[in-house]
LOROPA-687684 format. One record per atom (N, C-alpha, C): x, y, z; residue in one letter. Coordinates in steps of 0.05 Angstrom, whole numbers, plus 5000, padded with zeros to 4 digits. Layout:
<nodes>
XYZa/...
</nodes>
This chain:
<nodes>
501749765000x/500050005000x/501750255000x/500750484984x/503050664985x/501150914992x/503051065010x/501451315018x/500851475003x/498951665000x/498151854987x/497952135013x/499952384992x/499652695008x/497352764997x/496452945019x/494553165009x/494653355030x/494853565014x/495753815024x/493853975026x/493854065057x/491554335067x/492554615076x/492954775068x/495054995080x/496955065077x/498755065098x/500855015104x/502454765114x/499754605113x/501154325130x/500754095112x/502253955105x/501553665092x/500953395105x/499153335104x/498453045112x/498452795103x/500252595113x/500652375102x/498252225111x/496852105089x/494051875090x/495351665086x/494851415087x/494651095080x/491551065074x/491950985049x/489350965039x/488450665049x/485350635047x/485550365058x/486150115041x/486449885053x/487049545036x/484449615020x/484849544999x/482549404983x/481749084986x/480449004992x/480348625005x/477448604987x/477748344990x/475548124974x/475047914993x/473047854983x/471647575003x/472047404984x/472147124988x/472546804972x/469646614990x/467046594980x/466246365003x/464246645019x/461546575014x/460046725022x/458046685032x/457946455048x/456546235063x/456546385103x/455546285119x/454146395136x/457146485155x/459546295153x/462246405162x/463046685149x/463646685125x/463646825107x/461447055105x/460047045112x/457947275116x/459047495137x/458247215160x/459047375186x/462247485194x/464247365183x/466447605175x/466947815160x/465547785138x/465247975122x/463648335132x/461548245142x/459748395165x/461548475190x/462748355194x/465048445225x/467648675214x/468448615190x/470348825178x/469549005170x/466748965155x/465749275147x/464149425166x/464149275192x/463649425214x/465649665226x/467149445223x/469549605235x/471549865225x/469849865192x/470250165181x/473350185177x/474849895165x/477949975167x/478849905135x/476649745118x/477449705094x/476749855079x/476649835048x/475149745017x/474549545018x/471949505017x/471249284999x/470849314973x/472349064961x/472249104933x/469548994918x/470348724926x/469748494905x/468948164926x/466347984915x/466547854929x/465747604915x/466947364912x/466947124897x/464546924907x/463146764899x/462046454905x/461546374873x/460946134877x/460246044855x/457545944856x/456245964872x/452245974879x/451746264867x/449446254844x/448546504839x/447346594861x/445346554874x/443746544906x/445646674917x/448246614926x/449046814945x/449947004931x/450947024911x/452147234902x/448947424894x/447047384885x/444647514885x/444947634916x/444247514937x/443447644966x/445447864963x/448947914959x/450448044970x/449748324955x/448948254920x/448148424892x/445548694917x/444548514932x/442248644943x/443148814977x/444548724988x/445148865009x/447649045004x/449548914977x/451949084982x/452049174957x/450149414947x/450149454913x/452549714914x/454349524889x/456349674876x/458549464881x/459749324893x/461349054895x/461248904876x/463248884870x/463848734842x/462448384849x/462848314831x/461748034837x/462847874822x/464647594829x/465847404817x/464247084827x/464446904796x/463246674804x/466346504805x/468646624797x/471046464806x/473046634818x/474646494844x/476346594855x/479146734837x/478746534820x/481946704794x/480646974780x/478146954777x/477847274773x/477547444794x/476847374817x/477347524841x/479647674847x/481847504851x/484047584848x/485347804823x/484447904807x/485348094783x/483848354793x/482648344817x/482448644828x/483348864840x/486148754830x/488448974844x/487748874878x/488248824885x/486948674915x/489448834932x/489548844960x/490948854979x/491148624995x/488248524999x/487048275031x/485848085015x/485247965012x/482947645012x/482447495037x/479247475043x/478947275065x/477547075049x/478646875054x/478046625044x/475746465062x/473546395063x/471846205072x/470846025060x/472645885032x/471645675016x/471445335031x/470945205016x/470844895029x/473844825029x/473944675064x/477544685062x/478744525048x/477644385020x/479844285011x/481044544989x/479644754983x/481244954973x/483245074982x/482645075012x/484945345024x/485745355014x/488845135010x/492045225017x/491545244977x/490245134963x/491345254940x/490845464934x/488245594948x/487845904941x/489945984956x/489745984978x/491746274997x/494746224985x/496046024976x/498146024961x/498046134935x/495046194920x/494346264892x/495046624897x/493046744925x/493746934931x/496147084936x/497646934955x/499847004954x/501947074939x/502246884918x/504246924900x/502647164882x/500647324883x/499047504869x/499847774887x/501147754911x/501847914922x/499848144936x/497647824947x/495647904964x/496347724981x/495347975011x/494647775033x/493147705043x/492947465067x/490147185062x/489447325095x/487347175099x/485747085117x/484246955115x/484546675119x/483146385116x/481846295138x/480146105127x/478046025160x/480145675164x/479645655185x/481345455186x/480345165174x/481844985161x/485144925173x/485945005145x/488445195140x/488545315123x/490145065101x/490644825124x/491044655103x/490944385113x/490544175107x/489143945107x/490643745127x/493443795126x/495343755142x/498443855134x/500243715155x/502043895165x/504443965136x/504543835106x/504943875077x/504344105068x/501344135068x/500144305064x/499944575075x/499744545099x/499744865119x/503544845118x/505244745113x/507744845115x/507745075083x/506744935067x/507445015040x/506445325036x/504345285058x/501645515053x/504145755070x/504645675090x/506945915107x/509145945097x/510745755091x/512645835073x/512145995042x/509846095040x/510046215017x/509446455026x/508046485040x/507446715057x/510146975074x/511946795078x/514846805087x/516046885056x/516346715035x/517846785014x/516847015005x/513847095001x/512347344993x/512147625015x/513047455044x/512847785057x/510247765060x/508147625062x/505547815056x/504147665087x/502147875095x/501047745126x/499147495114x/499247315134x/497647115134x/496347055154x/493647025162x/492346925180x/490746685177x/489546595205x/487646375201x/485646505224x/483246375217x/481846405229x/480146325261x/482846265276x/482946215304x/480946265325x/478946285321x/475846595330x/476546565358x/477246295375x/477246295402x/478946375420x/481646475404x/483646665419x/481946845430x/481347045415x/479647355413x/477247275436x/476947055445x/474347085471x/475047305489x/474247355505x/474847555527x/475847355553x/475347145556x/474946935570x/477346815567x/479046725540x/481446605534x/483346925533x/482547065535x/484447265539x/485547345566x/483947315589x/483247305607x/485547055626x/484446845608x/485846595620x/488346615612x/489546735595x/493046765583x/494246885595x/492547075613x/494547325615x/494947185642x/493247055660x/493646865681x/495746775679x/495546565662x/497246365658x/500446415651x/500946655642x/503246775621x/504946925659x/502947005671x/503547205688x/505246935712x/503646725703x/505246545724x/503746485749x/501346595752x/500046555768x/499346255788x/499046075762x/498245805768x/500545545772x/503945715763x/505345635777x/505545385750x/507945185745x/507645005727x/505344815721x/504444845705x/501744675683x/502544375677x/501844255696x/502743935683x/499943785682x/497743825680x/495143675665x/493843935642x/492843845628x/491044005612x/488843825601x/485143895606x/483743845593x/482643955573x/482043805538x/480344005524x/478543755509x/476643945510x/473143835507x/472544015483x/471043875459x/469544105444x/467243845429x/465343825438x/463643675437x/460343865420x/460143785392x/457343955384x/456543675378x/454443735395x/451243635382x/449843585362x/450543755342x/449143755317x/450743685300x/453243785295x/454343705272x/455343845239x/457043895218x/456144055193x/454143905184x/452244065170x/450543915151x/451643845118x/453644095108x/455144075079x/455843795080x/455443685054x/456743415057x/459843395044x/461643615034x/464343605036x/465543595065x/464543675086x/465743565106x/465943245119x/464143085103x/463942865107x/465742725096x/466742825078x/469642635056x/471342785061x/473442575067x/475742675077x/478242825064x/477342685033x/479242815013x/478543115013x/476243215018x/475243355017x/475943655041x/475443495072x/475843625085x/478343605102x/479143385094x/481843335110x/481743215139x/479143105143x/478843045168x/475843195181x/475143025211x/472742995215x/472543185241x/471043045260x/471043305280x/473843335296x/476043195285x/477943425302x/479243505286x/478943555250x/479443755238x/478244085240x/475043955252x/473244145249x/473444335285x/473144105299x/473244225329x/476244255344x/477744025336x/479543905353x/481944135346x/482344205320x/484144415309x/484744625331x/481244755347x/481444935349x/482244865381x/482244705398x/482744655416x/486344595417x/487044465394x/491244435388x/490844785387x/490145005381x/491245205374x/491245355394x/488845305417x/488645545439x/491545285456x/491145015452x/494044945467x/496045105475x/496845145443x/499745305436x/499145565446x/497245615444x/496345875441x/496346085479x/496645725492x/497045885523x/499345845530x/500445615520x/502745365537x/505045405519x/507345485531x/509945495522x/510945245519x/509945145496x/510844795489x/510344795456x/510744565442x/511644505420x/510844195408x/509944105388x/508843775390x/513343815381x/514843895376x/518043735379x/518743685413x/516743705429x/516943565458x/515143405459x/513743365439x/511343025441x/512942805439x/512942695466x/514042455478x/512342205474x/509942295471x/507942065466x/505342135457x/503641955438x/501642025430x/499841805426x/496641795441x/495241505445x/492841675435x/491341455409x/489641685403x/487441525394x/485441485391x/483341365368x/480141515367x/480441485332x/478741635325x/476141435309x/474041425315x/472241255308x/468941385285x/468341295268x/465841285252x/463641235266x/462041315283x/458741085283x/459640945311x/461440975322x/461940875347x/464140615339x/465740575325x/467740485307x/470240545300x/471740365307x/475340535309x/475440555268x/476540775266x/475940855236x/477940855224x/478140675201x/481140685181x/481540905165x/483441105176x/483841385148x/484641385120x/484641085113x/485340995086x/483240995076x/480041065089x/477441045076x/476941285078x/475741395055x/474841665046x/472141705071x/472541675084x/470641705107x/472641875129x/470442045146x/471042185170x/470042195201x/471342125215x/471242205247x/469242395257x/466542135279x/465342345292x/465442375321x/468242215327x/469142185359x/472442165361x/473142345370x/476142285375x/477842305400x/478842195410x/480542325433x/483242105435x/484342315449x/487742235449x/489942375477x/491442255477x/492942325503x/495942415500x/495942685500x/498442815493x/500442815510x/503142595523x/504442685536x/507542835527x/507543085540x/509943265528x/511843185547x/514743235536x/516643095560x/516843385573x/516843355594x/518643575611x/515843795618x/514043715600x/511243955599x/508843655609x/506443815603x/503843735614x/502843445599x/501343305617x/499343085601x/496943235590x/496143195573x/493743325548x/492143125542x/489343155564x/487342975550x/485643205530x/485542985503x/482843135483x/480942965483x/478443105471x/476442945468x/474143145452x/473643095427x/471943215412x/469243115395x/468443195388x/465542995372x/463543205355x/461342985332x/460643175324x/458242915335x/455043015333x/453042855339x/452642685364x/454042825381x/454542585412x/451642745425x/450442555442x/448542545455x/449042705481x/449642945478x/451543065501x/448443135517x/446743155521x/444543245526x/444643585538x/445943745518x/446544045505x/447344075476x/446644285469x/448044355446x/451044445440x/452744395457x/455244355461x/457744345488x/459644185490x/460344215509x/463944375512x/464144475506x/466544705502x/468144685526x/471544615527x/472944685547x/476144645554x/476644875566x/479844795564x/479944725603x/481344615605x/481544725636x/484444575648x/485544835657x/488844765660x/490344785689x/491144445706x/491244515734x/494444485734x/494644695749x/498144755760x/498244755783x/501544715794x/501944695823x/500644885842x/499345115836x/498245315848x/495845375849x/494145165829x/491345165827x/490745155798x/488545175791x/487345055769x/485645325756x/484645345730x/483345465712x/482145335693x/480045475684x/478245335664x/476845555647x/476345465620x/474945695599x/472245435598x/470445415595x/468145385585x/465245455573x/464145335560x/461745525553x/460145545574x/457245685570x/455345635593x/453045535580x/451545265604x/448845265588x/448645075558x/451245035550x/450944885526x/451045095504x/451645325513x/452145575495x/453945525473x/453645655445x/456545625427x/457745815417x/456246065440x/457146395442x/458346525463x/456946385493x/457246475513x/459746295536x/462046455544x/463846355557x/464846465585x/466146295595x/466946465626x/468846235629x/470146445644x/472746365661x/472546265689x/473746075699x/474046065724x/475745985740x/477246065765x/479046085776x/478245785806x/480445615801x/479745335818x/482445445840x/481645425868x/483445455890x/482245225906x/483244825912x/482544715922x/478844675920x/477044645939x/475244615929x/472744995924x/474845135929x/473645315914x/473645475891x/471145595879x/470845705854x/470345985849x/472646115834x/471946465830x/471346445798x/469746615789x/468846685769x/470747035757x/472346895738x/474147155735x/473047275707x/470547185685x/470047345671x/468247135657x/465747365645x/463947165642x/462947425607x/460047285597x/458647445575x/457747695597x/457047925575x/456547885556x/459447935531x/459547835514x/462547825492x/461947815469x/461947945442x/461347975428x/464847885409x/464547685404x/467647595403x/468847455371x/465547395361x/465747215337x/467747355313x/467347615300x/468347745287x/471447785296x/472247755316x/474447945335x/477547905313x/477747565311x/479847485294x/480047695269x/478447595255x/477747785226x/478748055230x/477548165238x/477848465249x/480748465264x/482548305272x/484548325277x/486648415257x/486048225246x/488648095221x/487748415196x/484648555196x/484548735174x/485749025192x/486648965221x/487749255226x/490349235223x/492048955229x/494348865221x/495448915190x/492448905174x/494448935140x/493949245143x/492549375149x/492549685153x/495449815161x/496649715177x/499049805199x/501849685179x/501449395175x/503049255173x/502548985156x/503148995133x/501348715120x/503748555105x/505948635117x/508148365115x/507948145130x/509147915131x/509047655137x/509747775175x/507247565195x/507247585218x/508747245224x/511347315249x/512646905241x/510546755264x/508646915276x/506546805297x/505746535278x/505246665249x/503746395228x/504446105233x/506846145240x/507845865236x/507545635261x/505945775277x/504345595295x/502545415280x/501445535256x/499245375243x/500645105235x/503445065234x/505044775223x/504444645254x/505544755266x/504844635302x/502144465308x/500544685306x/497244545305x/496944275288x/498344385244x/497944155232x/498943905237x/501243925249x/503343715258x/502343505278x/500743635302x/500343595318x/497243315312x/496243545293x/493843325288x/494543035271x/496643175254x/497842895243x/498442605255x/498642685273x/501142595297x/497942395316x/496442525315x/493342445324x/492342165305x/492342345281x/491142135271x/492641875261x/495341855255x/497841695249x/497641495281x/497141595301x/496541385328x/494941325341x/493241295307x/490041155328x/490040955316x/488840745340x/488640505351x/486740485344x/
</nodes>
């Protein structure tokens, strides 16, 4: 982006005009990021891609004057600055690599790539191009996981040697590309489990190059499931031990009889006492923190949080400021690695 003077007086003022960005994927994720940036009054919007006339009609009607593409390669020829990508994930990594070398930068919904091949290729290009790259992490940005880091970072709870994470929905995707694996790259702990490896990293000064051990199985229908079959995972859990760092139980699902509509949770006990992020109520909006001292319970931050957009809106004030390569990205190999590592040791 290059500044533009304009001169009033005696004084000149340097502007930064804003990113010009495009949307890829304009489905109800995709909506609702799209809606969170132009809230936030920090872009252009240019231009916005699907290949459903239907949505691209709805956007023709709420957002008249936006260009409109039924393919992502003409998307990209809009002089672009940003792209957020919300296509089906077996596109990511070839778009946001398509982007990139176009000398645009991404913001992808996760997993920006199918595994740990893939999301390396996707950051290392990102690195060779300079250009920012994000993923779409939404659960950092809670108020609740922000809350719990700064705990945790501050030292409060003293060394972390158990960690639980839970991300259990009820319902399930209904798209049926998430059901094939070629497709999606994996089942609900591509879908859920990702995001629970990322707030991991995301609190805990650790690394899967300290995964000492990994016990994991992931099952179909109540069925230990072969990943050599174009079929995907609607139960998984696994037992992360890091050497020198914490035991990591997971446990994720899509259609479990949880009797809620979901059960959300990290909760991390150290020599000094214990913490926990969870939803409330079976909520898949509403979160709170809570602070464990022996058998008592403080409540250190709860709704109301308006949090969904927060990522998005991160990463478009970041290309505003700064829209070279952030090396934070390369956590996304960590996460991919990590899941690899999941599904390669199930039993």
């Amino acid at each position: 982006m290059k500044p533009s003077l304009t001169s009033g007086g005696s004084t000149t003022t340097r502007r930064r005009r804003r990113p010009r960005v495009g949307f890829a994927g304009i489905g109800w994720i995709g909506k609702n990021r799209l809606n969170a940036i132009r809230k936030a009054d920090i872009i252009e919007l240019v231009a916005v891609a699907d290949p459903h006339s239907e949505a691209l009609a709805g956007v023709s009607r709420e957002l008249p004057g936006v260009i409109l593409h039924d393919r992502f390669e003409s998307l990209l020829d809009e002089d672009l600055d940003g792209v957020v990508i919300a296509t089906p994930s077996a596109l990511h990594a070839q778009q946001t690599i398509q982007a990139l070398n176009r000398g645009v930068a991404v913001f992808c919904q996760k997993p920006v790539g199918r595994n740990e091949e893939e999301t390396r290729r996707v950051v290392e290009t990102a690195a060779e191009q300079n250009l920012l790259l994000g993923v779409d992490f939404t659960y950092r940005q809670t108020q609740a996981i922000r809350h719990l880091r700064k705990l945790v970072r501050r030292g409060e709870l003293g060394t972390i040697h158990a960690v639980e994470l839970v991300f259990h929905n009820a319902w399930g995707p209904d798209k049926s590309w998430y059901h094939n694996r070629e497709l999606s790259g994996g089942g609900c702990l591509m879908d859920l489990g990702i995001h629970l490896i990322d707030l991991l990293y995301h609190l805990l000064d650790i690394t899967p190059d300290t995964l000492k051990t990994v016990s994991s199985r992931v099952s179909h229908h109540g069925r230990p499931l072969d990943i050599r079959q174009n079929l995907v995972e609607d139960y998984a859990t696994s037992l992360l031990l890091f050497e020198g760092g914490p035991s990591v139980q997971l446990s994720c699902s899509w259609n479990l009889p949880a009797g809620r509509d979901a059960v959300i949770g990290i909760t991390l006990y150290g020599e000094r006492g214990g913490v926990s992020f969870h939803n409330l109520k079976g909520s898949f909006y509403n979160f709170a923190t809570d602070r464990f001292d022996g058998t008592e319970t403080e409540r250190l931050c709860g709704p109301p949080d308006d949090w969904e957009g927060r990522e998005a809106v991160r990463w478009a004030r970041q290309l505003t400021r700064n829209p070279h390569f952030d090396p934070g990205a390369e956590r996304m190999i960590n996460v991919a690695r990590t899941l690899d590592l999941i599904y390669q040791n199930s039993v």
